[in-house]
N, C-alpha and C positions, 0 to 999 in steps of 0.2 A: 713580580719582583724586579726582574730587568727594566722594566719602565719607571718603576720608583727610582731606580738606581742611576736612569737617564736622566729623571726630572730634578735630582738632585743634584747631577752631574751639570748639568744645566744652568741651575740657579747659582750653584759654588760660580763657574765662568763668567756668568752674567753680574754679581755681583764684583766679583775681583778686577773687572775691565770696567765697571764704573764708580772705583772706588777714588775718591779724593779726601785730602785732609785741609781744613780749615785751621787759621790760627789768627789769634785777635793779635793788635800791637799794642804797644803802651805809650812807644815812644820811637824818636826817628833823631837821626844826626845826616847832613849834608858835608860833604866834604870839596873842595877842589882844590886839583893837586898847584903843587909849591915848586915854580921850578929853583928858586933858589933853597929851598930844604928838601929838594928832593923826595916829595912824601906829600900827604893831603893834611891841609889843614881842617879842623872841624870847626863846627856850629853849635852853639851849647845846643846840649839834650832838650829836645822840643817832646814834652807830651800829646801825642797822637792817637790815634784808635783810629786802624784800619784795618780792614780782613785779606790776608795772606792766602789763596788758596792754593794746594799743591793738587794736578791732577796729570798723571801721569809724564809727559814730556812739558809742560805746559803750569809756567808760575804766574799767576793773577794777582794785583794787586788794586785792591779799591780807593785810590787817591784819586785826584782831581782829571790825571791825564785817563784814569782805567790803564795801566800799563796792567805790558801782556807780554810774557818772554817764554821762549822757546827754547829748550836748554837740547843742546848740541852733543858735546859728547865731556864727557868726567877730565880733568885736563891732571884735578891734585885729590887725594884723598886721605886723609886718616882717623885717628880715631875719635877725631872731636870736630873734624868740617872736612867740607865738600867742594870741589869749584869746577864750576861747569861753564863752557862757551856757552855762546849762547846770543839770539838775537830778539832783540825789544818787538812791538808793535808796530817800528818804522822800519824794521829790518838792520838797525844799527847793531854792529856787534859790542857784547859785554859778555862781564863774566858773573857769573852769579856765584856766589859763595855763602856758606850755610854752615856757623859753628854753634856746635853747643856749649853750653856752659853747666853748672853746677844747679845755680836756680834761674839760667833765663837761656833764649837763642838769639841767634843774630841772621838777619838776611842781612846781605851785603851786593848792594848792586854796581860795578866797576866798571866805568870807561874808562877813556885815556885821561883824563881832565878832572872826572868828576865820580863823585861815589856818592850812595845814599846806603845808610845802615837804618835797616828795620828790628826794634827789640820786639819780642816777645815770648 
């Protein structure tokens, strides 16, 4: 009984340290900021399909560059998004932010200049 109880002790831990979540896109907006509006302009809604994956510290996104960001520490949080520091696959810092909505989600990927928004 005790070894049953390890082995499944076992599998619960091994499974929960290699859990990740996938999400498809639909569609993507590029933004760079405005210094005379003070704020980003956007790019009309471009239809996309890419896979978002979430695994632990660590957000994948399968576009052209493969970006690959390493999320730092939780900076804003409530009850509908998230914003995390965070450093790209060149080591540039950004912020990652993640809202939900009603029937869709948003990545949002933020430097000083420039943002990209992931629907899905």
């Amino acid at each position: 009984m005790k070894k049953l109880l390890l082995i499944i002790a076992f599998i619960a831990i091994t499974v929960s340290a290699f859990c990740q979540d996938t999400e498809v896109t639909y569609g993507a907006q590029v933004g760079t900021w405005s210094k005379v509006k003070q704020d980003f302009v956007w790019s009309d809604f471009q239809e996309v399909k890419l896979i978002i994956t979430f695994n632990k510290s660590v957000v994948s996104i399968s576009n052209e560059l493969g970006s690959v960001f390493e999320t730092l520490e939780v900076t804003d949080s409530d009850a509908n998004s998230i914003t995390w520091k965070a450093l790209d696959e060149e080591y540039i810092p950004c912020y990652l932010v993640m809202e939900t909505f009603d029937t869709y989600n948003v990545l949002g990927i933020v430097y000083s200049d420039l943002c990209f928004k992931y629907y899905y």
